[in-house]
N, C-alpha and C positions, 0 to 999 in steps of 0.2 A: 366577595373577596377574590376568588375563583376566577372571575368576568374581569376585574381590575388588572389582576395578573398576565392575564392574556392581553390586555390591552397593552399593557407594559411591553411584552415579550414581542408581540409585533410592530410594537416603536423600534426596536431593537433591532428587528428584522429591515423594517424601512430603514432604518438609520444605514445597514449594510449595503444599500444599494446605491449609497451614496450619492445619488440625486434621483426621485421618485420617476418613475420612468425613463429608467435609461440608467448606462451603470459605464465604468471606464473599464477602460483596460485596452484599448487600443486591438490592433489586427495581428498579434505577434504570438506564435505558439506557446502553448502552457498546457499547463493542469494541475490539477491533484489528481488524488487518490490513495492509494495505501493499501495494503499486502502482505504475502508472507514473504519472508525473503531467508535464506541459507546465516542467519544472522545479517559577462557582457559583452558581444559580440560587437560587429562593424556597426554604423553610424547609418540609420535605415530614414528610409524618406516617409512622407504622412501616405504620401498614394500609392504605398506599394513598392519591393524592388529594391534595393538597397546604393547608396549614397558612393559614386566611382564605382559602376558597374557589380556582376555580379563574379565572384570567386570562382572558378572552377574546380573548385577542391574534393578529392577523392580521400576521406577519412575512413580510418580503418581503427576501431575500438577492439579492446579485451574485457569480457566477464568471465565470474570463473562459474555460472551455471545457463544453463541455457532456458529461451521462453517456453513456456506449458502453451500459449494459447493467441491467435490473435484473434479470436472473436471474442468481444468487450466483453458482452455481457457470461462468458465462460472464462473468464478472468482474474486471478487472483492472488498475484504474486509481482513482486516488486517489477523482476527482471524483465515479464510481459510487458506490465504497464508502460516502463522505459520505453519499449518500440512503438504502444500506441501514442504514447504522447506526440510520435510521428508519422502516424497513421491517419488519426483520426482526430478531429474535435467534438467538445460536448455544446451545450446549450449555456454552461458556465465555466471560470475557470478560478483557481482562489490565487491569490497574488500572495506576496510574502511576506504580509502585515493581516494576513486572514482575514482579508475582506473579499468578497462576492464581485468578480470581475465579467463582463459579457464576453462570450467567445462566439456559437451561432447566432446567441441571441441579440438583438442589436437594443432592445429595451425588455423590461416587464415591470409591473404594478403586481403591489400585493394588495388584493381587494379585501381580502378577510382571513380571518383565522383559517379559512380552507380553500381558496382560493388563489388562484396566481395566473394571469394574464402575459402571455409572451406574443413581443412579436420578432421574429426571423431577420436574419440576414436574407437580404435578395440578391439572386447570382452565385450563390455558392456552388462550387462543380463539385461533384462525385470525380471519384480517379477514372470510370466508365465513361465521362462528358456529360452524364444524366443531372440534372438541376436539383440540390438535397432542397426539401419543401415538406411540409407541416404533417404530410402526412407518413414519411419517412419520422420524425420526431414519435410521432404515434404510434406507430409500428414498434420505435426504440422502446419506449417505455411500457408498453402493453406486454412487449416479450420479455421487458425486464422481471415481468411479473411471476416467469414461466421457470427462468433460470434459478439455480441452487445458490450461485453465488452474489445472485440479484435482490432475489424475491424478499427475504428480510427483513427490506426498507422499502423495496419498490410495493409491497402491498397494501402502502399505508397511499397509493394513488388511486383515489377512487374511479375518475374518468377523465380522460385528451377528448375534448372536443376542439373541433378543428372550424376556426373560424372564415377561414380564406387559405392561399396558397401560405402566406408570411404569417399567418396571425392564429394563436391557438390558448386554450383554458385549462388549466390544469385544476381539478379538483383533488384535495385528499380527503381519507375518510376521515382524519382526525386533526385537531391541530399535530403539526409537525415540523418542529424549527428548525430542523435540518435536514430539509427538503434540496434547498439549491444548493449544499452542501455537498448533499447527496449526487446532486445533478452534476455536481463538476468531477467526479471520481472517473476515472480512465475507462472504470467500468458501465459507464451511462453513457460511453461514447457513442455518438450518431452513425447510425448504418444504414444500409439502401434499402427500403422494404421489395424491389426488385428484384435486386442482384440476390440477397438474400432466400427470398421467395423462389425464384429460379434453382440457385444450388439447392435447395431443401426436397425442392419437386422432386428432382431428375436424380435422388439418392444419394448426392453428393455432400460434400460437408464445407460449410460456407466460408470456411477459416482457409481452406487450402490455397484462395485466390479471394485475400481478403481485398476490398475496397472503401475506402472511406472519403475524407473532405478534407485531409492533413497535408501538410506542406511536402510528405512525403508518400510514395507509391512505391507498394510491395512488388519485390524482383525474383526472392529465391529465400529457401528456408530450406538447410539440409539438417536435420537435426543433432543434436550434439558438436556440430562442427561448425557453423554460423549461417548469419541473415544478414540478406544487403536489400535493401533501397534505395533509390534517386531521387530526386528531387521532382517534383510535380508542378509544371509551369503554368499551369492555371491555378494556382491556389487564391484562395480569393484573400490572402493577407499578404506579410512581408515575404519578399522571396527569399528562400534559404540561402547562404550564402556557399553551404558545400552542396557538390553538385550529384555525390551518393555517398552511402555511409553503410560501410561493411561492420560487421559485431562477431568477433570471433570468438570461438567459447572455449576460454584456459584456465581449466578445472582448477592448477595450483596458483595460489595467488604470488609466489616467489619468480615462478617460469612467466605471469604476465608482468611482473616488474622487469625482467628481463629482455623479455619481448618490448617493452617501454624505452629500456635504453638504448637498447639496438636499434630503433627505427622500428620495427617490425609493425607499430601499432602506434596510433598516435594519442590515445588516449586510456589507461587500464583502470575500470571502473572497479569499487567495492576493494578497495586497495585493504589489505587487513595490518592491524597493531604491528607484526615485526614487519614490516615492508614499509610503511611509510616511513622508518626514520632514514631507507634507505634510497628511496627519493627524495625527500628533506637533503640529503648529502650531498647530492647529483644534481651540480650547477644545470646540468640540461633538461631538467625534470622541475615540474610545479609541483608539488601537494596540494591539492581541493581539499577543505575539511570545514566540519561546520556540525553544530548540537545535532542528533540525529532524532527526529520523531520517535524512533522505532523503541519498545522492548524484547530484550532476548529473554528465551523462558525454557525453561523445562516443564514439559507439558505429561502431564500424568490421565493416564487414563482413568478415569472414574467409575467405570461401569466395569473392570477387569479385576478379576483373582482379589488379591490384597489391598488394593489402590481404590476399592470399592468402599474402603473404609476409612471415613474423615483423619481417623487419628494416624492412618499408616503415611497418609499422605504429608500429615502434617510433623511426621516423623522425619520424612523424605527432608523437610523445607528445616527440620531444625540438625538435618545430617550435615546439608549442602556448606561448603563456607564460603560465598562469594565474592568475599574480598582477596579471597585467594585467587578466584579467577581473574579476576581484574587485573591485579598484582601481575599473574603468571601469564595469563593469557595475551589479555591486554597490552602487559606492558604498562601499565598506568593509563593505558588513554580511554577511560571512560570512570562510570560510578556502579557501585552497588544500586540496582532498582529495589526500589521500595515497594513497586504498586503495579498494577495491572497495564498501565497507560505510558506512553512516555510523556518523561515531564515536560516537554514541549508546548502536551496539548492540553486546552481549556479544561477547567473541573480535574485536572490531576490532583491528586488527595499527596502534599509535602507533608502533610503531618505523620502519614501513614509508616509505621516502624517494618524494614523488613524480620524476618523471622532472624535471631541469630544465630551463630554455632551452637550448638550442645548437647553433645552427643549422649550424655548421659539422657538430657530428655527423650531424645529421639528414642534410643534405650526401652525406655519406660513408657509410652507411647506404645510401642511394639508391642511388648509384653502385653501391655493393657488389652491391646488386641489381636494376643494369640498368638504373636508371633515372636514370642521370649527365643526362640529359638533361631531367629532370623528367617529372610526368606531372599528367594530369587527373582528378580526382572528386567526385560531386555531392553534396552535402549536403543532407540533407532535413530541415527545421523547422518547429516550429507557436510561434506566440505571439512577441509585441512582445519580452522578454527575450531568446530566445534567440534571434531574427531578429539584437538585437542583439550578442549573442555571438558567432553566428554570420558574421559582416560581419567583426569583429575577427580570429576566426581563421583567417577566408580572406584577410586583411592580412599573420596572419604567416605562414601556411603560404606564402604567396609568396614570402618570403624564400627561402626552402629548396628553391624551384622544383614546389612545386604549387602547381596552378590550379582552385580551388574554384569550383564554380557550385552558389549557392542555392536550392533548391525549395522554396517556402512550400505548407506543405498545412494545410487543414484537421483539428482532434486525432482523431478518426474514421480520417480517411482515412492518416491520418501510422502511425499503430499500421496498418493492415490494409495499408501500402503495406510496413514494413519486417519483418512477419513474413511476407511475403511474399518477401523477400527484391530488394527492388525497387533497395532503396538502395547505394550507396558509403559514405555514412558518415549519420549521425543525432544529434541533441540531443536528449535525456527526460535523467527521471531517476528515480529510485529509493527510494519511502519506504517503509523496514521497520517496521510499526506490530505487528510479529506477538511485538516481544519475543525473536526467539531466530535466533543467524545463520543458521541453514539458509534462511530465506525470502530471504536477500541473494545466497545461492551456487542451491541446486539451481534454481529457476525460470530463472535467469539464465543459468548456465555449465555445466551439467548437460546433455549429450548430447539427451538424450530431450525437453527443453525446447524444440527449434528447430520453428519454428513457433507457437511459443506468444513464450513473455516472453523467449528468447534468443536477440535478435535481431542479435549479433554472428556467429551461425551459427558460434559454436565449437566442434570434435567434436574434442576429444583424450584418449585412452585413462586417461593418467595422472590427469587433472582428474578426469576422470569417477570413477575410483578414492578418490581423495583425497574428494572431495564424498562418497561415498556410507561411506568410511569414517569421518567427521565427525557424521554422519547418523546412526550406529547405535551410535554410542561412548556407551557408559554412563556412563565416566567423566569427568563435566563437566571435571576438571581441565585433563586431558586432550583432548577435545574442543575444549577453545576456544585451545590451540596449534594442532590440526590446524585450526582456522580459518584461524588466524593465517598457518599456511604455506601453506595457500591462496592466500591474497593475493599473499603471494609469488611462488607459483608464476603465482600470472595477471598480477603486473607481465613477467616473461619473456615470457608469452604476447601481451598488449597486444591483448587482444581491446575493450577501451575505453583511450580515456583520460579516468580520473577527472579533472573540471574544478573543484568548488568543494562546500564545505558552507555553505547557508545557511540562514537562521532562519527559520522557519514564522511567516507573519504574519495576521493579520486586523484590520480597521477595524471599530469597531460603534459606532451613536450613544452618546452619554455616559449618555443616560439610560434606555437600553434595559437592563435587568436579565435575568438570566439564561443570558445565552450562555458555555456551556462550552466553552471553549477550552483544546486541548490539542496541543501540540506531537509529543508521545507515541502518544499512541492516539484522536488524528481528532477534531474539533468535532462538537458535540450541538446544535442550536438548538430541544429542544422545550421548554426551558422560557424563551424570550426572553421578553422582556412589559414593558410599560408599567403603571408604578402611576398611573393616574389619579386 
């Protein structure tokens, strides 16, 4: 039965590749991937170049936090990925109907349960002029092995044999159905095993003077204040229609709608609930918006003081009321999350009840666990939304006799303070841009992940089980119940309490053309542009 299964589950996989040997997706920037995060362009030709020359267009964007990283494989937050999706390409990319599209790779066969055959684009240029080749790919994935925010999925790759310059083998050690899944995340992105190698040697650090294969090439990165790159005229796909693309970083999401009307910026990304209705208003402004992958959470420390005990936590999640956030926060524009996932992605458990108000439980929980008397813990935050979240649910957790005290950090320092294990509890959240739920479970609640992206520091035997039998199951059907009970199984646990799903936004002038926006698999700005 076992053997049947797998059979099934790699029909399923062929069936993704949408014709056995070779897959679509054309020469046009993309990607997936997914992260933490603070909570159609011109008419292009088949050979390259875009249809009445190219745009000289100089775009200037606002977000309101700035990138941790441009080296892929140390990469793990939305607002990074955004730049590499301009940096660099992967070996795959996932379209917006979550199917497996080729981006380096110009074809592959799946030969078996652990096997995968690719073969290369030829002519691809590095940003240095150097030719990316198979053993660049092998490099990429070998070292993915190495990194913290890699190694969790990449070590289910047994060996890259490398068969020629364009043509290479991917073994895994296990079935793994979401291997090319895996491969199209921002963070599998392709890097020079030279350039690489070089900055490593000589003490230096390989990010400073990153290089990749992407329609755009890194210029300048001051941090907290912005990054610009231009356009890369050997790129081996569509040429970008702007000709560089500035990302200024404006901490308050109010002063970058501002900056939006004024001209100052042609496009204000992560636009939050009171701000969009006021580009909705503003004939010369578009609203971007669309379901968002992501869940917001309140992330509880598991292994800290009170929090170490199931019932304190689950005191915490029947304190929270999060229709109130919604409501207050929001503004209505989103829902109460039910579940660890957002419901975008495959194997979301819709049956899953979130915890309700009730305070009296929560109460009685406490008590149960010593703590009739109430207790103290700090909450750690970045960014005006969740500051205000935040304030709300140290309103009602006082009902229930805790006494939250707020930390505003810095998004930098907020991620390196809680996987450090610094915090009591934490606000992010969670966007699976990868297409497949393993990236919502292993990074997050998977053992091996603490210190990295699970930062509730949960280590329980059974999860850890569960996750890695979800992981290897061939059989999709299958598979995405043991998601399902998953979820399950981590409402018991309450290592977060899921807070809200809401809508991926962007504001961009009215008569800026080009900006791909996608809810799904992350905004493209290289073909923005003004028809003059």
């Amino acid at each position: 039965m076992r053997r049947q299964g797998m059979k099934r589950g790699l029909a399923a996989i062929l069936a993704a590749a949408m014709v056995l040997g070779g897959c679509g997706g054309g020469q046009s920037a993309g990607g997936s991937g997914g992260g933490q995060q603070a909570a159609g362009g011109g008419s292009q030709t088949e050979a390259g170049g875009t249809a009445g020359g190219v745009a000289d267009s100089v775009i200037t964007l606002g977000d309101g936090v700035d990138i941790k990283h441009m080296d892929p494989q140390e990469t793990d937050d939305i607002y990074s990925m955004f730049l590499l999706k301009h940096l660099y390409n992967k070996l795959f990319k996932l379209g917006e109907n979550n199917e497996i599209l080729c981006d380096l790779a110009e074809s592959y066969d799946v030969e078996d349960e652990l096997t995968y055959h690719i073969v290369l684009r030829q002519g691809v240029k590095f940003h240095d002029g150097s030719e990316m080749k198979a053993s660049d790919v092998k490099f990429t994935l070998e070292r993915a092995k190495e990194k913290a925010g890699t190694k969790v999925n990449a070590k289910y790759i047994d060996s890259v044999t490398i068969n020629g310059d364009y043509d290479l083998t991917i073994k895994t050690t296990d079935p793994y159905p979401s291997l090319l899944y895996f491969l199209s995340g921002e963070s599998m992105s392709i890097v020079s095993e030279a350039v690489v190698t070089a900055a490593e040697a000589n003490g230096g650090i390989y990010e400073e003077q990153p290089v990749g294969t992407g329609p755009f090439k890194f210029v300048e990165w001051m941090p907290n204040d912005h990054w610009t790159i231009e356009r890369f005229d050997d790129y081996f796909g569509d040429t970008p229609m702007a000709s560089s693309i500035t990302c200024r970083v404006i901490p308050e999401a109010s002063a970058r709608v501002i900056a939006l009307e004024t001209g100052e910026i042609d496009v204000a990304l992560n636009v939050g609930a009171v701000e969009a209705a006021n580009v909705e208003a503003n004939s010369d402004l578009v609203l971007e918006t669309g379901i968002s992958p992501a869940v917001s959470y309140l992330g509880l420390n598991t292994q800290k003081g009170a929090l170490a005990d199931q019932r304190v936590r689950q005191a915490v999640a029947y304190g929270v009321n999060k229709q109130e956030i919604v409501d207050t926060i929001l503004e209505g524009r989103g829902e109460v999350a039910n579940s660890f996932m957002g419901k975008t992605i495959p194997g979301w458990n819709e049956s899953l009840e979130a915890y309700p108000r009730d305070v009296e439980k929560a109460k009685a929980l406490l008590a149960e666990a010593g703590y009739g008397d109430g207790l103290k813990l700090e909450l750690f935050i970045n960014g005006d939304q969740n500051n205000r979240s935040a304030q709300l649910i140290q309103a009602q957790l006082s009902e229930v006799g805790i006494d939250v005290e707020i930390s505003m950090y810095e998004w930098g320092a907020l991620t390196e303070a809680v996987k450090a294990g610094k915090h009591d509890m934490f606000i992010m959240g969670w966007a699976n841009r990868s297409g497949d739920p393993d990236y919502s479970m292993s990074p997050l609640f998977h053992s091996s992940s603490i210190g990295s992206n699970n930062s509730s520091f949960i280590a329980d035997d059974k999860l850890d089980e569960m996750i890695i039998t979800a992981k290897t199951d061939m059989d999709n059907e299958r598979r995405m119940q043991e998601y399902k009970d998953i979820q399950t199984y981590l409402k018991e646990l309450s290592p977060w309490v899921p807070l809200y799903y809401s809508m991926s936004t962007a504001g961009r002038r009215a008569d800026l053309e080009g900006f791909e926006f996608s809810a799904a698999t992350g905004n493209y700005a290289g073909n923005c542009h003004y028809n003059k």
